[in-house]
Structures are given as structure tokens and as C-alpha cells.
N, C-alpha and C positions, 0 to 999 in steps of 0.2 A: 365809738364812744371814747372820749378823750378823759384822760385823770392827768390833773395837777400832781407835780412833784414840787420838793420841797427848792428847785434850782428855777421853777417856773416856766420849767418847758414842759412840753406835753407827751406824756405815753401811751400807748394806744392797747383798751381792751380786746381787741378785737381784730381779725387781719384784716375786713376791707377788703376791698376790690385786689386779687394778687395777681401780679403779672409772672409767678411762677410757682410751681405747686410746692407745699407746704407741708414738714410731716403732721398728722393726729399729733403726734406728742410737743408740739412745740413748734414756732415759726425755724427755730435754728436748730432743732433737734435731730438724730440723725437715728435715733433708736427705734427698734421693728416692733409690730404691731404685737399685741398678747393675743391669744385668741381668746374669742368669743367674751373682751373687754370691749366695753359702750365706749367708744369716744365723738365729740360732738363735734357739729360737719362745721360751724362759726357760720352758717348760710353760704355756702361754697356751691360751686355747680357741679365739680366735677370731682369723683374720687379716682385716685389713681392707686393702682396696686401693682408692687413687683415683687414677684415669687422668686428665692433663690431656687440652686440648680437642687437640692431633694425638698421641697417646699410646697404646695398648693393649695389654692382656696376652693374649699367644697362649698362654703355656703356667705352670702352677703346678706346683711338684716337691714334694714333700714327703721327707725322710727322718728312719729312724729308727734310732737306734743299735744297736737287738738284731739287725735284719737286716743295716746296714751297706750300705743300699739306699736310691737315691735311685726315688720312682714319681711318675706325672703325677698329681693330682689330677682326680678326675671325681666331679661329683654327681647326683645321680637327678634325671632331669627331671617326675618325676610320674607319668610312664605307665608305669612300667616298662621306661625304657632310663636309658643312663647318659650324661652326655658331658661332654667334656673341660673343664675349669673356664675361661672368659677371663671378660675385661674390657674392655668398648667404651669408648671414648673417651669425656672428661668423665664419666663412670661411678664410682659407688663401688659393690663388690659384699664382702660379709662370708661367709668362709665358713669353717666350722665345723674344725678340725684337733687336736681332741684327739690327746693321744700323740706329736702329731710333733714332732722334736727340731732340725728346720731346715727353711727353708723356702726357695726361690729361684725369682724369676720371670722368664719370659723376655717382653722388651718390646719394642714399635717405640716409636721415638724417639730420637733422639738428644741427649735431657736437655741439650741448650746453654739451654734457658728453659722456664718451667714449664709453659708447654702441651703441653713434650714430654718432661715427666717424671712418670714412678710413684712411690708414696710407699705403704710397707706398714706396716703399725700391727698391734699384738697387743692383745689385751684380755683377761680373764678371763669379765669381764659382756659 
């Protein structure tokens, strides 16, 4: 979705197709995730998360607005079970959320400096 400025060029709500991932707070932002803050995916495919070195994600939510429901994220370990999505310290893990319309993680750390902060990124590719 394109919005007129007062110079007549055009700026964009939205990020659109990105050729490289993007933080939740901002296409140019560079600030770590809050935990267990909703931030919305823009129709993204992929979330990215990186864990500083005392940092990890115990838990991924995803929600969708036709249900009106937030659920955990779980992905298929191979064998035919499923389990709960984290992320270990100093860790980047990408996982896949088509459809989901927000996304919130729940984290240790205490984000006062950046080995104890998370940082979630959206991508298209």
C-alpha cells in the first residue's frame, strides 16, 4: 500500500516482498525484541531470531486474525513428533510462519546489554 506525501512521491506502508530480513520494530531498526510484546509479521514468511551469548527463547506464539487466537509454535523434528520451537543462546534459528498475522516471544534475559537480548527479524526470502 502506497501513501502520497506532500513532495508526491510515494512511501510505503508496508515492507513487500524483502530481499533481506527485517527487524519486528522497524524496516531500519536495530532494537531487541521485549518479551512476550505481540508484534505484527506485515505477511512475512519467515521469522528470524538471534539469541545473545546469556539469552534464549523458551517459547514462540503465533496468532491469526480469523481465529482470534494466539498458539505456541511447534515444528516437526523429523521423526514424526512435533516440539515446541526455542532458541538456545548465541543461536539464530529461522522458522517458517506463513499466514501468521503476529508473532511474540517469550525470553530469558534481562535485555540491560546485548548478550541478554533477542532480536526477531521477518523476511519474505
Amino acid at each position: 500500500m502506497a501513501q502520497s506525501t506532500s513532495s508526491g512521491f510515494h512511501t510505503y506502508a508496508s515492507w513487500g516482498k524483502t530481499r533481506r530480513p527485517k527487524n519486528v520494530n522497524g524496516a531500519s531498526s536495530t532494537d531487541h525484541a521485549v518479551s512476550t510484546t505481540a508484534y505484527f509479521t506485515e505477511n512475512q514468511r519467515f521469522l528470524h531470531v538471534q539469541c545473545g551469548s546469556s539469552a534464549n527463547v523458551t517459547k514462540i506464539e503465533l496468532y491469526y486474525h480469523a481465529s482470534g487466537v494466539w498458539s505456541t509454535l511447534h515444528i516437526d523434528d523429523g521423526d514424526g513428533t512435533w516440539s515446541q520451537a526455542i532458541v538456545a543462546v548465541s543461536t539464530v534459528r529461522i522458522y517458517e510462519i506463513v499466514g501468521a498475522d503476529k508473532v511474540k516471544v517469550t525470553h530469558a534475559g534481562n535485555s540491560t546489554n546485548a548478550a541478554n537480548k533477542c532480536y526477531l527479524s521477518l523476511s519474505t526470502f
